[in-house]
N, C-alpha and C positions, 0 to 999 in steps of 0.2 A: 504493500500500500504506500511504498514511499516514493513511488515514480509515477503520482497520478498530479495531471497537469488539469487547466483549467480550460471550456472550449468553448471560444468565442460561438455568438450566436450565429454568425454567419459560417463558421466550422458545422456546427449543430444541424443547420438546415440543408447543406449538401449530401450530411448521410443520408444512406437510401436503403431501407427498411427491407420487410417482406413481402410487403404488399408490391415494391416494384419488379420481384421476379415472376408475381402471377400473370403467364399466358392470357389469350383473350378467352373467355368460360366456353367449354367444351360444352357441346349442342351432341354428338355422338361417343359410345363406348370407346369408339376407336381413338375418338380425340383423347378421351378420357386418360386411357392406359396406356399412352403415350408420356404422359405426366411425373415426374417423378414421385416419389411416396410423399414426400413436404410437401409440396405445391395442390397433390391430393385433401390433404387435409384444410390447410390454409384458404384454396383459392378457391372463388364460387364455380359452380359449372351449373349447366342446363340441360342434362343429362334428361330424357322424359321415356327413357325405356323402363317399361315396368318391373320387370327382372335385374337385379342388382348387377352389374359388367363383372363380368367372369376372367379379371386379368390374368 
């Protein structure tokens, strides 16, 4: 804890979170499972197949 520096606000607002690696929301399985496991969880999708995607 002795190498913790202070971060300007304009440092602060350049990071870029998790929300900026989510893909555009998958409409099909295929797009789906293409996703990696984070981004599954994290990111919205429009998946409307009634049966869960069987990746």
């Amino acid at each position: 804890m002795k190498n913790l520096r202070k971060i300007s606000k304009k440092q602060l607002k350049s990071i870029e979170g998790g929300a900026a690696a989510c893909p555009p929301p998958a409409t099909t399985c295929g797009e789906w499972c293409s996703w990696t496991a984070q981004q599954r969880l994290r990111c919205p999708n429009m998946v409307m197949d009634p049966d869960p995607c069987g990746c």
